[in-house]
Structure formats: structure tokens, C-alpha cells
Backbone as numpy.savetxt, mean C-alpha at the origin, in Angstrom:
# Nx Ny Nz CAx CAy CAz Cx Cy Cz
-17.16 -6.00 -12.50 -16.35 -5.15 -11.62 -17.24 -4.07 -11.01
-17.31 -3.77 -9.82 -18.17 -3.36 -8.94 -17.58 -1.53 -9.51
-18.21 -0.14 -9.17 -17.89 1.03 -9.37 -17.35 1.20 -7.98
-16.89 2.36 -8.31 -15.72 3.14 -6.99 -17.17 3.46 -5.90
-18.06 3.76 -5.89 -18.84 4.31 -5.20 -19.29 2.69 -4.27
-19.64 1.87 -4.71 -20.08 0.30 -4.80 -18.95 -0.27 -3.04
-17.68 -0.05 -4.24 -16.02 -0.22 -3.25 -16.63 0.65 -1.99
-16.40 1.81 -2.26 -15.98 2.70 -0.80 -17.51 2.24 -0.07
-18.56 2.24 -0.41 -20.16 1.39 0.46 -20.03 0.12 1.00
-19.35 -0.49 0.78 -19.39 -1.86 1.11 -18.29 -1.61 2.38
-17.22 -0.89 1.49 -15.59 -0.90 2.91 -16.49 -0.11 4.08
-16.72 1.02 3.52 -17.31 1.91 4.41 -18.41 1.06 5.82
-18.94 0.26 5.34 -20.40 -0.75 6.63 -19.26 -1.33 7.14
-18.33 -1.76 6.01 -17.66 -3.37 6.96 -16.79 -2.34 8.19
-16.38 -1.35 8.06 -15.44 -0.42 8.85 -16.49 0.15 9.96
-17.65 0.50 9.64 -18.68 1.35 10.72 -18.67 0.36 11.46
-18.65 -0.94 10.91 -19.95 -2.09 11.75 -18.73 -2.59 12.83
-17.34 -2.87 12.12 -16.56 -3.81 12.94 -15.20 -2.94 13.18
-14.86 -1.22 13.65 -14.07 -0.59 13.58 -13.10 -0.94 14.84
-13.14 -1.16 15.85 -12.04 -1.66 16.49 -11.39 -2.98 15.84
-11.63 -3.90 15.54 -11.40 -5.12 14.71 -9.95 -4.93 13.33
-10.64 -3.87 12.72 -10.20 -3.31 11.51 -9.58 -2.12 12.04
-8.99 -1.10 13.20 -8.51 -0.97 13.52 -6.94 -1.32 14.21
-7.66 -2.71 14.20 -6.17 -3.48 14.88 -5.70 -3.98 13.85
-6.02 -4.28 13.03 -5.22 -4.96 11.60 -4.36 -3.54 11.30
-4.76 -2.03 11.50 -3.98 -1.20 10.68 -3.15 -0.69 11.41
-3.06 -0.87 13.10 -2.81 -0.29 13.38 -0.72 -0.08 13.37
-0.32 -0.85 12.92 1.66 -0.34 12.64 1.28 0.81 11.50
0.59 0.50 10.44 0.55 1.69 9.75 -0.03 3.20 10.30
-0.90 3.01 10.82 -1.15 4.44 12.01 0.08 4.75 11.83
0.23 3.79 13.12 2.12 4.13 14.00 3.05 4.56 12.80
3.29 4.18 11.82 4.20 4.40 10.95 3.83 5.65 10.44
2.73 5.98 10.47 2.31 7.72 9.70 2.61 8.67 10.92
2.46 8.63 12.02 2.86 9.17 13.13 4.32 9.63 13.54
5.20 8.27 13.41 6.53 8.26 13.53 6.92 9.19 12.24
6.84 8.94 11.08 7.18 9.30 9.87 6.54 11.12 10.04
5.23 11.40 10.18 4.99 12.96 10.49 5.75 13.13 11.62
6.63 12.97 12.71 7.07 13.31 13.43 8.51 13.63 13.04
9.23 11.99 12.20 10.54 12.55 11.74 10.78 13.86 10.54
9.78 13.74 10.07 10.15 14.74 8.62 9.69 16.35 9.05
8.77 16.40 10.61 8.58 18.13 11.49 10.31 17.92 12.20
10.80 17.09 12.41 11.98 16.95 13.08 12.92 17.40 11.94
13.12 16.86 10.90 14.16 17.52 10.30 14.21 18.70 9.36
12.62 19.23 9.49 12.45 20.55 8.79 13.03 21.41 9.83
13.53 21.46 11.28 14.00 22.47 12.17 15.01 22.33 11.87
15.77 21.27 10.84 17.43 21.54 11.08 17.74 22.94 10.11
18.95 23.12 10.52 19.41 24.35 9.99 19.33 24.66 8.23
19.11 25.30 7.29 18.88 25.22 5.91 20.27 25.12 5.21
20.73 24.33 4.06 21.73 23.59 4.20 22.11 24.87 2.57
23.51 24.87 2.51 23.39 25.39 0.51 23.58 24.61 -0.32
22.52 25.14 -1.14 22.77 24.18 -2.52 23.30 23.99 -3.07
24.53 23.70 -3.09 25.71 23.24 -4.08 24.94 21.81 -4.53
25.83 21.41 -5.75 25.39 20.43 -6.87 25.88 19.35 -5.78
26.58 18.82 -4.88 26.94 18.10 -3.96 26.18 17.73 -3.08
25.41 18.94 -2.60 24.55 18.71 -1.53 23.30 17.98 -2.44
22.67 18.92 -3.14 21.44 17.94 -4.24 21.57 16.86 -4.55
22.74 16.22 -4.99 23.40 14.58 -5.22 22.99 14.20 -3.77
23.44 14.66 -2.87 23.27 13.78 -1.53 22.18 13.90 -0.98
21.70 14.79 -1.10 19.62 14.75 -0.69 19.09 13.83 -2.07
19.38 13.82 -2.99 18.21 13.27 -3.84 19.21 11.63 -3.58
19.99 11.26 -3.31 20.41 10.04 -3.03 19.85 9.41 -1.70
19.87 10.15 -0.66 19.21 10.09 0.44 17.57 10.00 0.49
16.84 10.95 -0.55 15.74 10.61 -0.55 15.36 9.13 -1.32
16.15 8.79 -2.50 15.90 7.26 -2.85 15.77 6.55 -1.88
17.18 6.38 -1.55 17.38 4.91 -0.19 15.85 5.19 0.85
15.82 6.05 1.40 14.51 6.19 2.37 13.59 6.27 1.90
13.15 6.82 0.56 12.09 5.96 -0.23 11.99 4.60 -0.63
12.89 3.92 -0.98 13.49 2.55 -0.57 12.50 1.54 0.28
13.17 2.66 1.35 13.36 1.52 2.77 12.13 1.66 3.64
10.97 2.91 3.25 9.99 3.18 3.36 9.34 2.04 2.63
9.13 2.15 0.64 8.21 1.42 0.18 8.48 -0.05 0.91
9.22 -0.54 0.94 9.73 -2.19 1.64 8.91 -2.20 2.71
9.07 -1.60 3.63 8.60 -1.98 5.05 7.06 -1.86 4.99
6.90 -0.65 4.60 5.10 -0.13 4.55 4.64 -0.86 3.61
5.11 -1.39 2.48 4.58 -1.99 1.61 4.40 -3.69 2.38
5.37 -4.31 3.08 5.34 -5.40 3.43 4.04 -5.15 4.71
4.05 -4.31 5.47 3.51 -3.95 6.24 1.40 -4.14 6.05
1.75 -3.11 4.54 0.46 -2.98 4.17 0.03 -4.25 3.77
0.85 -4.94 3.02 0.51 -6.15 2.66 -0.50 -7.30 3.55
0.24 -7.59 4.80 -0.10 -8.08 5.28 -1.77 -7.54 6.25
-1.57 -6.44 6.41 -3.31 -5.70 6.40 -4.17 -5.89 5.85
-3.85 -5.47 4.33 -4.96 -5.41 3.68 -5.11 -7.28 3.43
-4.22 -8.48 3.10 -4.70 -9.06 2.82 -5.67 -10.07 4.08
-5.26 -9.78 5.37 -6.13 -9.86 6.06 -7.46 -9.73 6.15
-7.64 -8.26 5.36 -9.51 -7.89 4.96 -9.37 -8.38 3.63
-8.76 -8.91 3.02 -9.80 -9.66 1.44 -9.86 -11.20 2.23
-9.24 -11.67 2.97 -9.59 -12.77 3.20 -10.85 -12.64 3.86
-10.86 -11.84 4.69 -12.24 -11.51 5.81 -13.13 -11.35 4.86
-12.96 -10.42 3.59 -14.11 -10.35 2.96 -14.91 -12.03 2.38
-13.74 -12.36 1.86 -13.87 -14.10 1.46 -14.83 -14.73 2.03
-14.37 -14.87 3.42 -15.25 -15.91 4.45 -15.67 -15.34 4.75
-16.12 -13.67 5.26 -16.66 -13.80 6.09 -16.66 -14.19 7.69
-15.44 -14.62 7.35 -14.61 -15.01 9.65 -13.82 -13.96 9.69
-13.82 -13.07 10.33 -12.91 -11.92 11.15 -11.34 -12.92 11.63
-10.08 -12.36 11.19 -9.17 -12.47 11.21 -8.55 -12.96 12.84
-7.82 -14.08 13.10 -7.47 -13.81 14.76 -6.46 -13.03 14.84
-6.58 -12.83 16.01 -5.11 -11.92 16.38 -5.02 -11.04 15.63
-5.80 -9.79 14.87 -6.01 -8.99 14.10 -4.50 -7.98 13.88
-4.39 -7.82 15.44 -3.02 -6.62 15.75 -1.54 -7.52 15.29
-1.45 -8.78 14.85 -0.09 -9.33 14.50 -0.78 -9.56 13.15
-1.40 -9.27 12.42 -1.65 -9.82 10.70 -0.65 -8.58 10.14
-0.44 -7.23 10.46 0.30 -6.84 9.46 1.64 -7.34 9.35
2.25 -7.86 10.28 3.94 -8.60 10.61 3.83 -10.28 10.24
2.58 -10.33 9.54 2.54 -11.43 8.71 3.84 -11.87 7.92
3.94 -11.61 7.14 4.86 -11.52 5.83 6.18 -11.38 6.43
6.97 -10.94 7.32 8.09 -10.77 7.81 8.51 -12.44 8.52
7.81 -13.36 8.30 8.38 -14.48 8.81 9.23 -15.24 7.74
9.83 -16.09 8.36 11.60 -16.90 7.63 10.81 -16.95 5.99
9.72 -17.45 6.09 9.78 -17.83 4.55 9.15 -17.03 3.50
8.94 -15.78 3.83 8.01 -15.02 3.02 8.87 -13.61 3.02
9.55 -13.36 4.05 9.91 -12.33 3.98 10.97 -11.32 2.96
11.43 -12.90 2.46 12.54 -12.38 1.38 12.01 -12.20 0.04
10.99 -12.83 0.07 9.98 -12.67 -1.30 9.65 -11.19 -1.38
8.78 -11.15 -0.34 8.41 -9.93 0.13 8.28 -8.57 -0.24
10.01 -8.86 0.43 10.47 -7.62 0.11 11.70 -7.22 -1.08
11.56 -8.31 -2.14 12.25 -8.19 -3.33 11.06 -8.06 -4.04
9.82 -7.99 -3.70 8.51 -7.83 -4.64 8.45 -5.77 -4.52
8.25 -6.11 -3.19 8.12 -4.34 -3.20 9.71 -3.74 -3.70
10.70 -4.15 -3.73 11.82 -3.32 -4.15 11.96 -3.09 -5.60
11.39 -4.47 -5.88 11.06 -4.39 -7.42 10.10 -3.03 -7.72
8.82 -3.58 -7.38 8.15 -2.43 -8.10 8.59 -1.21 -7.55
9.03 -0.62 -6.78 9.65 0.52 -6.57 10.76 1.14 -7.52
11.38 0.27 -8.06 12.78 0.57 -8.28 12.47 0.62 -9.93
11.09 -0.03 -10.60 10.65 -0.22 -12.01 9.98 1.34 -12.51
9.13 1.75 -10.99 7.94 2.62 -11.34 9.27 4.19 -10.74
10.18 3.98 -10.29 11.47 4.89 -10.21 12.05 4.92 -11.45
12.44 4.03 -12.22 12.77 4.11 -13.52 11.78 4.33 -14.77
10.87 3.90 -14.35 9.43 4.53 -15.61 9.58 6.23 -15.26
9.53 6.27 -13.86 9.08 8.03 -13.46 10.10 8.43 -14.15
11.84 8.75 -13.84 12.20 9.12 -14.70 12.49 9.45 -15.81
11.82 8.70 -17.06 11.80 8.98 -18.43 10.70 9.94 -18.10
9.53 9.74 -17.83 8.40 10.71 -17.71 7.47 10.22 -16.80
7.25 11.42 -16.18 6.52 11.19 -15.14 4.94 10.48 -15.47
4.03 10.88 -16.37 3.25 10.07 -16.66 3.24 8.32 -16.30
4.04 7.83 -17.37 4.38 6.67 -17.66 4.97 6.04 -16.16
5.36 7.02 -15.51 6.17 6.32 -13.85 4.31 5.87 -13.30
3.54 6.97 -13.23 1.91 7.00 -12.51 1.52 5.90 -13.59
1.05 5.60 -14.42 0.30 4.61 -14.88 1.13 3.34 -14.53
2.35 2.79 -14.54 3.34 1.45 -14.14 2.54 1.34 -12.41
2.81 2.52 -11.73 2.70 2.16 -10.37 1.47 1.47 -9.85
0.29 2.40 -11.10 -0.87 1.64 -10.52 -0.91 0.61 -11.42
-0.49 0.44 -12.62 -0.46 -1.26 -13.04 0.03 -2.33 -11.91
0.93 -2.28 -11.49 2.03 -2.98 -10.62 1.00 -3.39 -9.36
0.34 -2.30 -8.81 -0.96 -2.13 -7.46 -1.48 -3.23 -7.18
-1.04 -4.22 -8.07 -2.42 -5.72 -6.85 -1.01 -6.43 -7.37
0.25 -6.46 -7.19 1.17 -7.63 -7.47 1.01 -8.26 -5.85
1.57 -7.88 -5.05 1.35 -8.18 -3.82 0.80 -9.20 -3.52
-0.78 -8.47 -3.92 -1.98 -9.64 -3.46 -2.21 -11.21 -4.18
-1.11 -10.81 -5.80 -1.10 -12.10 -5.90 -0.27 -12.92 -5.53
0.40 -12.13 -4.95 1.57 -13.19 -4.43 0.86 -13.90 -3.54
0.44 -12.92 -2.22 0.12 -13.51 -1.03 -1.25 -14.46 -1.86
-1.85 -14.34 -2.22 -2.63 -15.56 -3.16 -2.48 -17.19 -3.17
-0.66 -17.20 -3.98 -0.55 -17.94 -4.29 0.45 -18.60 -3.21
1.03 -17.96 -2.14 1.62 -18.55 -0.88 0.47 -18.88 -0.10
-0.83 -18.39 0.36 -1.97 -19.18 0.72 -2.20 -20.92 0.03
-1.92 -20.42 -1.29 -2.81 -21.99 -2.01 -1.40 -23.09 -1.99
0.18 -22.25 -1.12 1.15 -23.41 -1.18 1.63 -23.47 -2.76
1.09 -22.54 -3.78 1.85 -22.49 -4.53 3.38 -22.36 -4.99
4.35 -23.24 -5.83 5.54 -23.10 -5.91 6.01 -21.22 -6.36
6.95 -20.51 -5.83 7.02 -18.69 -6.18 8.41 -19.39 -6.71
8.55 -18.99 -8.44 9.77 -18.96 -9.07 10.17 -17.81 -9.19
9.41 -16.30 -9.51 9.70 -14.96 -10.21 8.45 -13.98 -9.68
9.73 -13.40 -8.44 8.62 -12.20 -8.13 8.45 -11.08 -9.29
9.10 -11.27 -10.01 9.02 -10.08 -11.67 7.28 -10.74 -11.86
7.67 -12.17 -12.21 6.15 -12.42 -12.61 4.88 -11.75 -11.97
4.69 -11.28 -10.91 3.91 -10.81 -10.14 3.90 -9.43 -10.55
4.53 -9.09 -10.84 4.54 -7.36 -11.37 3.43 -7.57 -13.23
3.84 -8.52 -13.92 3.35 -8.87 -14.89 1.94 -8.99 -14.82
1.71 -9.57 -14.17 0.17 -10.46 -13.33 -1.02 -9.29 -12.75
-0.02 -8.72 -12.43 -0.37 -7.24 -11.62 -1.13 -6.51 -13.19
0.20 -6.18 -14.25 -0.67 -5.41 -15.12 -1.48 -6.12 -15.93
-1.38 -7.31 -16.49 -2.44 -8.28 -16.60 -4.11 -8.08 -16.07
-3.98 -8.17 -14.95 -4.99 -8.12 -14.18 -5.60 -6.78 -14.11
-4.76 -5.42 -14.18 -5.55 -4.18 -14.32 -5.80 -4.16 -15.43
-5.51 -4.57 -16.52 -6.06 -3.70 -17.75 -7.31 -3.59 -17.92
-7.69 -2.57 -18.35 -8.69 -1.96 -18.15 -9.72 -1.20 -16.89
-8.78 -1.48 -15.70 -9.26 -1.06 -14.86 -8.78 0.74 -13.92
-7.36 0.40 -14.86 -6.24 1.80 -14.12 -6.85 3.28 -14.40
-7.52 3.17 -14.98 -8.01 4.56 -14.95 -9.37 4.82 -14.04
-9.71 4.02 -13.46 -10.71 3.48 -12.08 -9.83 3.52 -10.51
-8.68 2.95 -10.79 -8.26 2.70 -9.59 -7.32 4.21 -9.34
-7.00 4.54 -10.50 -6.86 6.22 -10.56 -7.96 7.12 -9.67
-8.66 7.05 -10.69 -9.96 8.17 -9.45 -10.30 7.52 -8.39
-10.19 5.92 -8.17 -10.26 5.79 -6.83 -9.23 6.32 -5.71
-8.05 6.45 -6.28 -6.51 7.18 -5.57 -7.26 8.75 -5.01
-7.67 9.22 -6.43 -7.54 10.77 -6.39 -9.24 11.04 -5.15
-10.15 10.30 -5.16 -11.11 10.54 -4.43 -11.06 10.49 -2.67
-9.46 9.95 -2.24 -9.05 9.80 -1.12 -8.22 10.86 -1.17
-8.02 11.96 -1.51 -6.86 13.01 -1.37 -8.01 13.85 -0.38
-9.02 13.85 -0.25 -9.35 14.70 0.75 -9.43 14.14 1.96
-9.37 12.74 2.04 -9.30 12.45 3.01 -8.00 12.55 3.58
-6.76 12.65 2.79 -5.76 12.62 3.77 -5.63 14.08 3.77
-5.81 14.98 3.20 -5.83 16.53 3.44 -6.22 16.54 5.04
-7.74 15.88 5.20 -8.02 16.07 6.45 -7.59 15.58 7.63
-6.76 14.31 6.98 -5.43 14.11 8.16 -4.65 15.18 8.21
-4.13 15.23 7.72 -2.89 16.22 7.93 -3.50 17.61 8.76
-4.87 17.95 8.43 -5.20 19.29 9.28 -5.77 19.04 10.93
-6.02 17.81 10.90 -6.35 16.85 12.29 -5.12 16.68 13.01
-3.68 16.96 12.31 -3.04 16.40 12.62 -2.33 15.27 13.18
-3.24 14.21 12.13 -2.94 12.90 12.09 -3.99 12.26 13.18
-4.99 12.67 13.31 -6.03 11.84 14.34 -7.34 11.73 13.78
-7.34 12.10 12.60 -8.64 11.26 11.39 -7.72 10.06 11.08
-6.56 10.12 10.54 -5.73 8.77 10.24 -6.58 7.81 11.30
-7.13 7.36 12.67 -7.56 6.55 13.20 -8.50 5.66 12.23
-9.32 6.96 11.76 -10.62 6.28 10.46 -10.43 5.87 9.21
-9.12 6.84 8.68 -9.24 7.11 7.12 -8.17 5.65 6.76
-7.09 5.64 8.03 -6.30 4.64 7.58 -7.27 3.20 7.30
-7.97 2.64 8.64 -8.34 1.58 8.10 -9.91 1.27 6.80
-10.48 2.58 6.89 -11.59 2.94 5.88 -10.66 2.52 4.23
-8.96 2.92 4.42 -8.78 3.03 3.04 -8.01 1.73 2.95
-7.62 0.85 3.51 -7.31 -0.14 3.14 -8.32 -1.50 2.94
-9.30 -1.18 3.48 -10.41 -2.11 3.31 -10.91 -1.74 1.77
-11.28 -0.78 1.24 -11.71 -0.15 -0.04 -10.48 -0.94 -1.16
-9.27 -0.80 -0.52 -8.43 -1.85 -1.48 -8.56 -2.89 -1.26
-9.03 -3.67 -0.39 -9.23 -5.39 -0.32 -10.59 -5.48 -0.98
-11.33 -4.75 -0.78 -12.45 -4.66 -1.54 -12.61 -4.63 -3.39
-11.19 -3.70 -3.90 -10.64 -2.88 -5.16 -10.17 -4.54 -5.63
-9.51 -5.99 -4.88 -8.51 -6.27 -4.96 -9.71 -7.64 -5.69
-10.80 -7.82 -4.46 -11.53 -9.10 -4.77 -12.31 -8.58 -5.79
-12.85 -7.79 -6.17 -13.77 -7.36 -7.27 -13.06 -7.43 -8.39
-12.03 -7.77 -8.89 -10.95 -7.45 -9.85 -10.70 -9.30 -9.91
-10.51 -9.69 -8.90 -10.17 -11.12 -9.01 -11.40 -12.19 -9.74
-12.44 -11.50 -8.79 -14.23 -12.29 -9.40 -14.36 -11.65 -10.78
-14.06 -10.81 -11.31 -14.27 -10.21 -12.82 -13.64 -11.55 -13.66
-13.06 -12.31 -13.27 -11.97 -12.60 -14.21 -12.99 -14.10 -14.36
């Protein structure tokens, strides 16, 4: 298994060398960080609401569902990105049609998988968080490469009985690695700091710099085995 420094060197050339390319694979997620910083400056102007125990029930109910309906989409979204660059990494052939690989996964036969994979782990690492928050952060990044095995095994035409299984497979496959893919999380917080003070126009770099570092996180983990 390659070190975090190893990951971000390798993503880092393949991103310098071929950045419009790898640009277009990320680019709905841009768009989606854009739209999303735009709705949440939009509803910080609404008027400040009181806190009655009613209102908190209905914001923290409201924030589920749109955390929800966020992880689903961005997650299906991301999916189809990043596994675009582990395949690229694979061969070595640059992806066609780079700008339709993230709306991969949204077609008749994948899409329902999909997105009962991401609702799952959302709704597991929501119920870990609540007993304690710890235990919610270590599930989430166990859970972190279920995805990729899915899309794996819909490449090889494999029969999909149990997207649960994929959550399994997922922590299977990290052990021993989650406290790596941890500081690999925490070593990107400055990079999105510096989005946010760019006001979302480093996102051009950082978005597709950081999803390649996970296709990168994803095949180094697979060749270990």
C-alpha cells in the first residue's frame, strides 16, 4: 500500500499533466458545490426563526432528508468520477466523453443499486453517529470504497444480490488502512479552507486534484490484496 504522500504525487502529475481532461470528469461536482454555496448564502438571509422544540424537530428533520438527498446524488455523482480515474489509472486510456462519466450510474440498470448503496451507508454511519460520534467517523470511512466495489463488479457483469454486502467488503477491505485514509481526509482540510476563501474558484483544482488521490487511495488498496 503506497503512503499518503506517494497518493497525492502520483494524483497530483496525472492532474498537472492532463487538467482539462480531469476537469471534465468533475465537473457536475464543481457545479454542485457552487449551486449548494449559493443555496445555503441564500437561506442564511432568511429571517431568524425561534427556537421552540418544534421548530428544532423540523430543522433537524429537514436537515436529514437534505442530507439524504445530497449524499445520494453527490455520492452517485462522485461515483461515477472517480471511477472513471481508477479505470484511467488501470489502462492508462483517458476516459471518452469525460464530461458524461459522472451521470454514469444514473442509467435504467444501475441506478437503483446506486442509490440504495449510498442511502445505505448514509443512513448506517447516521445511526453509528448517533450513539457516538466517534464510532459514526470510523463506520463512514470503513464504508469509503463500497461504491467502488460495486462499480467493480458491474464492470466484470457480475451477478449484485446485496448492496449491504458492499458496505461489508468496504470494511473488509480497509482494515488496517482507516487510520491512513483518516489523515488522508484531514490533510485536504486546507485545501477546502482555501476554497471557501477563493470563494469557490480553487474548487476548479482542488475538486478534481481530490478525487483522483481517491482513485488513486482506491487502486492501491485493491493491488495490496
Amino acid at each position: 500500500m503506497q503512503d499518503n504522500m506517494q497518493l497525492k504525487r502520483s494524483a497530483w502529475q496525472r492532474v498537472k499533466l492532463n487538467w482539462s481532461l480531469v476537469f471534465k470528469l468533475a465537473w457536475p461536482l464543481i457545479a454542485w458545490q457552487f449551486l449548494s454555496a449559493w443555496f445555503s448564502y441564500g437561506s442564511g438571509l432568511k429571517d431568524q426563526q425561534t427556537f421552540t422544540l418544534a421548530n428544532l424537530m423540523y430543522m433537524f428533520s429537514e436537515s436529514l432528508w437534505s442530507g439524504l438527498v445530497e449524499a445520494v446524488l453527490v455520492g452517485v455523482i462522485s461515483l461515477g468520477t472517480v471511477y472513471a480515474l481508477i479505470e484511467w489509472v488501470r489502462t492508462e486510456e483517458a476516459p471518452e466523453h469525460p464530461e458524461k462519466q459522472g451521470f454514469k450510474y444514473f442509467k435504467r440498470q444501475t441506478v437503483r443499486d446506486a442509490v440504495v448503496l449510498m442511502g445505505l451507508r448514509f443512513l448506517y454511519t447516521i445511526l453509528w453517529g448517533i450513539l457516538l460520534f466517534i464510532p459514526g467517523v470510523i463506520k463512514a470511512i470503513a464504508y469509503s470504497q463500497a461504491e467502488f466495489l460495486y462499480a467493480d463488479d458491474v464492470k466484470q457483469g457480475k451477478t449484485i444480490d446485496s448492496m449491504g454486502e458492499y458496505l461489508s467488503r468496504s470494511q473488509a477491505l480497509m482494515a488496517g488502512h482507516k487510520v491512513q485514509y483518516f489523515w488522508l481526509q484531514v490533510q485536504f482540510i486546507p485545501w477546502w479552507i482555501l476554497a471557501v476563501v477563493t470563494f469557490g474558484i480553487a474548487s476548479f483544482w482542488i475538486l478534481p486534484y481530490y478525487e483522483t488521490v481517491m482513485a488513486e487511495f482506491y487502486l492501491s488498496l485493491r493491488n495490496e490484496q
